[in-house]
C-alpha positions as CSV (number, residue, x, y, z in Angstrom):
1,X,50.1,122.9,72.7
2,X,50.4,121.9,68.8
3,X,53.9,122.4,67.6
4,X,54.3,124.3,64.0
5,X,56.0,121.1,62.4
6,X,55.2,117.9,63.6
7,X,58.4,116.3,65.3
8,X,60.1,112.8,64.8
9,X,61.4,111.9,67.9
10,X,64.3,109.4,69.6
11,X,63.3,108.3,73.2
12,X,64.8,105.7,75.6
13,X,64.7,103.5,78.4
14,X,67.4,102.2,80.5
15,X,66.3,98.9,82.4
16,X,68.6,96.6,84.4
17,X,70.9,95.5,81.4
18,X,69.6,97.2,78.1
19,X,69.1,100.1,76.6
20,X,65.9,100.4,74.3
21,X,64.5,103.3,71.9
22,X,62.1,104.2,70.9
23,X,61.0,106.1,67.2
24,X,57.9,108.1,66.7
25,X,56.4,111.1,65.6
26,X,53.6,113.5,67.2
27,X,52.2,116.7,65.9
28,X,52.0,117.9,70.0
29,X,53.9,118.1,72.7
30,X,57.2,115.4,73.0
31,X,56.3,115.9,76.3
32,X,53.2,114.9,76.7
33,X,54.1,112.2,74.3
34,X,56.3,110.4,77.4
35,X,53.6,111.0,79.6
36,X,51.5,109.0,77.7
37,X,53.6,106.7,77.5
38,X,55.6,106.6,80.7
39,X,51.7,105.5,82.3
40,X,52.4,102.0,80.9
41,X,56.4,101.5,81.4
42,X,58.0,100.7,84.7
43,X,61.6,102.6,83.1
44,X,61.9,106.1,83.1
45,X,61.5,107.3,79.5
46,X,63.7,109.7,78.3
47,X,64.1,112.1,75.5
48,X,67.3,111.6,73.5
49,X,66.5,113.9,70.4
50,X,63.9,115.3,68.5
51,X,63.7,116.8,64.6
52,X,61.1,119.1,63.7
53,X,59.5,118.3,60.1
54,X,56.6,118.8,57.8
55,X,58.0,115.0,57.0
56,X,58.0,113.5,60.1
57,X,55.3,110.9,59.8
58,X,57.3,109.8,56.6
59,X,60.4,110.1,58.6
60,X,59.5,107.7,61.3
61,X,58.1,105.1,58.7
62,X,61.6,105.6,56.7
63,X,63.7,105.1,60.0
64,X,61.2,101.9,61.3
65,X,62.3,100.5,58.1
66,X,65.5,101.4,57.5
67,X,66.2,99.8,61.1
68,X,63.3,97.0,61.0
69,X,66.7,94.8,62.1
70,X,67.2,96.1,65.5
71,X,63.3,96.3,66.6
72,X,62.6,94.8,69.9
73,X,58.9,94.8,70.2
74,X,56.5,97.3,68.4
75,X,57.9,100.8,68.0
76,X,61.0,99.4,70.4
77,X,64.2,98.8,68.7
78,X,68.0,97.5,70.4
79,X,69.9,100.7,68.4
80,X,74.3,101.4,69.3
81,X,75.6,104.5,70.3
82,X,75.9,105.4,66.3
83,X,72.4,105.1,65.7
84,X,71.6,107.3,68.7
85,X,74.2,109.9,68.0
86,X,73.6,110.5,64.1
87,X,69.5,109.9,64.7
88,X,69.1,114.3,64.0
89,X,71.9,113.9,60.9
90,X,69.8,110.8,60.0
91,X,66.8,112.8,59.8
92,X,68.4,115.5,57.9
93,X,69.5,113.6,55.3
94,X,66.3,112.0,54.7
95,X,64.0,115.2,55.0
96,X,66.4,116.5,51.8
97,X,65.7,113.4,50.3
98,X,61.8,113.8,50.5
99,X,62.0,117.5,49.5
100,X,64.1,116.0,46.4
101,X,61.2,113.8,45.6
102,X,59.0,116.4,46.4
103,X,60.1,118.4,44.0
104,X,60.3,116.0,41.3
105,X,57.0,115.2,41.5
106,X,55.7,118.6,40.8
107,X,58.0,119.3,37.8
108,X,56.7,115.1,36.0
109,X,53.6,115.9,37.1
């Protein structure tokens, strides 16, 4: 099932001492997202929030850089409790950023 906006998503994994997350977008199912991935990880994968957003591929690039510092391995990053608990606000904020420049872009050009 295809969702109406793609969604930017916040997952994690808890392993024996560390938490990990994990940033990414999909235009289906969150859902079937973990699946996917949960074939290939020996944690259980959970879902910690999700934003829905024509942006959302721009989103997740935006967020992988803005927080290139805390990346583990690929799309794995070592986030706090602050990250995790302002990832939606996050995601707010730069949606009305894009729309901003969005809009910009129409009235220049």
């Amino acid at each position: 099932m295809k969702n109406i906006n793609p969604v930017v998503y916040l997952l994690k994994i808890i392993n024996d001492d560390k938490t990990l997350y994990k940033i990414g977008f999909t235009n289906g199912s969150v859902y079937n997202r973990i699946k996917n991935l949960q074939t290939g990880c020996p944690y259980k994968i959970e879902i910690v929030d999700t934003f829905n957003s024509p942006y959302s591929k721009v989103l997740e690039l935006i967020l992988h850089n803005m927080l290139s510092h805390k990346k583990t391995h690929g799309e794995w990053f070592d986030l706090d409790i602050f990250d995790e608990f302002n990832f939606k606000k996050t995601c707010e904020k730069l949606e009305n950023i894009q729309k901003t420049l969005d809009k910009y872009k129409k009235d220049i050009f």
